[in-house]
N, C-alpha and C positions, 0 to 999 in steps of 0.2 A: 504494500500500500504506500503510495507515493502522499503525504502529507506537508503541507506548508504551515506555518503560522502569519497570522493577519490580527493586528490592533483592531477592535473593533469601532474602539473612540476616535483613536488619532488615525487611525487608517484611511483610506480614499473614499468619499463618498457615492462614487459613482460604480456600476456594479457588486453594490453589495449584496452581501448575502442575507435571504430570508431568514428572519429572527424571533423566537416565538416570542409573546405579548408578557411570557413571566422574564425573557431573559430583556428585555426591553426596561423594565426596572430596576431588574440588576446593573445595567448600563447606566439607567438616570443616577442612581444612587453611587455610584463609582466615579461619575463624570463630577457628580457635585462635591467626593473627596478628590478630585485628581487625579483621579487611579486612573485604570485601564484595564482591559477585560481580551485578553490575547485567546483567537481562537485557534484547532489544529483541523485546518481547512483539508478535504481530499480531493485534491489538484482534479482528477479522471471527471467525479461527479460531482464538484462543488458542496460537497455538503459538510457540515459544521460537523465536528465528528467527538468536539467537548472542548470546552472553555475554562481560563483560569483568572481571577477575577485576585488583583491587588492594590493595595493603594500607599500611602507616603505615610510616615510620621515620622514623631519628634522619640528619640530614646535615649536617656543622660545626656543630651544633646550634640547628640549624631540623629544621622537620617538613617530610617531602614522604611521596614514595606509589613504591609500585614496580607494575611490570607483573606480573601475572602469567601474563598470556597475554589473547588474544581467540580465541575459535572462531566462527567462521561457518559456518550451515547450508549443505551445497549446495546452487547454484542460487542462495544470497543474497548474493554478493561482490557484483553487477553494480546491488546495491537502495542501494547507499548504508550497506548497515549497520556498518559498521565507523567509518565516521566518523560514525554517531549515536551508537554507544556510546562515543568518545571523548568526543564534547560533553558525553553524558551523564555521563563519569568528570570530566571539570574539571567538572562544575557540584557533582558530589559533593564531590571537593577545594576549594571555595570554600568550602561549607558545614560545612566541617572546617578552616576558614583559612590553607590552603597551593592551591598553588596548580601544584607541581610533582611532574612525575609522571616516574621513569625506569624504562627499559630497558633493553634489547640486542636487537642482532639483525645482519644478515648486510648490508652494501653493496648487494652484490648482488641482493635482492631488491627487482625496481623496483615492484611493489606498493607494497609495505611503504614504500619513499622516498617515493612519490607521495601514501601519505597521512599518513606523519609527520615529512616535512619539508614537502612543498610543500602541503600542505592544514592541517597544524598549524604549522606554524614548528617541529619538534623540531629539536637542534641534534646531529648526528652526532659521535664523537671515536674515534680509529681506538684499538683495544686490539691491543697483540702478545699472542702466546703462542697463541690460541687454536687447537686442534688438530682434524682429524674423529677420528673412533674405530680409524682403524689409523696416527695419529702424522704427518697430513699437514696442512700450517698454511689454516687456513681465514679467510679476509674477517670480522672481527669488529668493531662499532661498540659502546660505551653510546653511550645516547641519552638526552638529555631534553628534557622538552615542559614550556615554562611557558604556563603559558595565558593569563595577563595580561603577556608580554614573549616575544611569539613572535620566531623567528628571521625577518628581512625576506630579499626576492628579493635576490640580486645582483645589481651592476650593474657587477659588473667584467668578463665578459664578454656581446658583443652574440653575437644568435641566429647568425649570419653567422660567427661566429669559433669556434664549435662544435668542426667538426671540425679545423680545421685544428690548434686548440689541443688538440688528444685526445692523451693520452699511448697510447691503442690506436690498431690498426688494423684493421680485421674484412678476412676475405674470406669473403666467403657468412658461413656462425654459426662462425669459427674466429677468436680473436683473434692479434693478436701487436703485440708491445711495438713503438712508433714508432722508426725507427730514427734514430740520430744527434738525440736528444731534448734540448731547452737546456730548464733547472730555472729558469725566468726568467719573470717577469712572471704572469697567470693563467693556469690550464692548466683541460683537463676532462677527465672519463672518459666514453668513451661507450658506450654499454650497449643489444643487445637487451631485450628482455620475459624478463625470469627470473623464474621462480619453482622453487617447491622440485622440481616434477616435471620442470620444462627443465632445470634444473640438474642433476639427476641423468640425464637421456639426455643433453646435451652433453658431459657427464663419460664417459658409457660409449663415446661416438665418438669424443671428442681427451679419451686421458688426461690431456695436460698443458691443460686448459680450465683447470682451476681455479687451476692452477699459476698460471698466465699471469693471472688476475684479478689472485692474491693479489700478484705481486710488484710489479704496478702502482701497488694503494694502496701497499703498504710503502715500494717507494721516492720515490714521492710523500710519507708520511709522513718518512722519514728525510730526505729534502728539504726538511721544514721545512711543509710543504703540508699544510693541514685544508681540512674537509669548510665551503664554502660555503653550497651552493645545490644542489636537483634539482629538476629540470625535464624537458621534452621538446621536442622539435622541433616544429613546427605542421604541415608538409607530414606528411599520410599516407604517401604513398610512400618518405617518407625510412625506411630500414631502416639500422643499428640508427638510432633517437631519442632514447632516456632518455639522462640524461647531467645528472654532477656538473660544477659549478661548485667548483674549489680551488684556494687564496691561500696565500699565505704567511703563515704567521699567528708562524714562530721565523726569527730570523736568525741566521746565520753567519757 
């Protein structure tokens, strides 16, 4: 698939591309921060194939760029698009001479790790407080991607030391905390394939799923422990595989 990217703000008005009426707000509301909404165009049949939507701010008084989301067509995760529009969003923030681009988003979503830590270097930092909509605490990171000082692999745990160091334990897709667990040395989490749709059926099957994620990171956090590294396991057959890399980064 032969794709381009196209400004959608700053780009030429003339031959543009049809745009639905929600992503037309997306646009008003980015044009009135300065941002910009870069789409990854397919040259053959002109169609929008997912957009990545940034804008400017002030941080300790430097300029970076905030997320405002990526959307992908269906049918186009599996093309590579989401980390063309990232490259495309750093070559944008060069040319606007920064170079850092934050966000948020969920731990849990091993997508989303696979391509904004271990394909960008983003650097994860666990946030408390965050709630879902009936008052239950949810897995919350900021993130940020420097694109000239990515985050490097870890090398405080070997592939081989995985599981043993998981502060989970799976049986079949149900988690539960390691028991009799020492806060010492490097540790990992290790993680099925989530996403927003797995997450919500493993939620409606073990009401405490989510529970059990979130107290993981917490007490890993409250342990002094941040976010290293995400990775996967190489054997296929290994079920779950994703899985965080986390150090001690405070002392007690």
């Amino acid at each position: 698939m032969n794709v381009r990217s196209v400004p959608l703000i700053a780009g030429p008005r003339k031959g543009q591309f049809p745009v639905r009426e929600a992503l037309l707000d997306d646009l008003r509301h980015l044009k009135e921060r300065r941002g910009e909404m870069i789409a990854a165009v397919d040259e053959q049949g002109g169609k929008i194939l997912g957009t990545i939507g940034i804008y400017p701010d002030r941080d300790e008084g430097s300029t970076c760029y905030h997320l405002a989301g990526i959307e992908i067509e269906p049918g186009c995760a599996e093309e590579g698009i989401d980390a063309f529009l990232l490259e495309e969003a750093g070559r944008y923030l060069r040319a606007h001479r920064t170079t850092r681009l934050k966000f948020g988003t969920s731990p849990l979503l091993t997508r989303n790790a696979g391509l904004y830590v271990t394909r960008f270097g983003s650097r994860y930092r666990w946030r408390e407080g965050t709630r879902t909509p009936d008052g239950q605490p949810w897995p919350y990171v900021s993130c940020e991607c420097d694109f000239d000082d990515p985050l490097t692999r870890s090398l405080d745990l070997r592939e081989e030391e995985v599981r043993e160091r998981s502060v989970l334990e799976w049986e079949g897709s149900r988690p539960r905390a390691r028991a009799h667990l020492v806060y010492s040395g490097p540790l990992s989490v290790l993680l099925p394939d989530l996403e927003s749709d797995t997450l919500a059926r493993a939620s409606e099957q073990d009401p405490g799923f989510i529970a059990t994620l979130y107290s993981a990171f917490h007490s890993l956090h409250m342990h002094g422990y941040g976010f290293a590294w995400f990775d996967r396991l190489p054997a296929l057959d290994m079920q779950p595989r994703w899985y965080y890399v986390m150090t001690r980064i405070l002392a007690f």
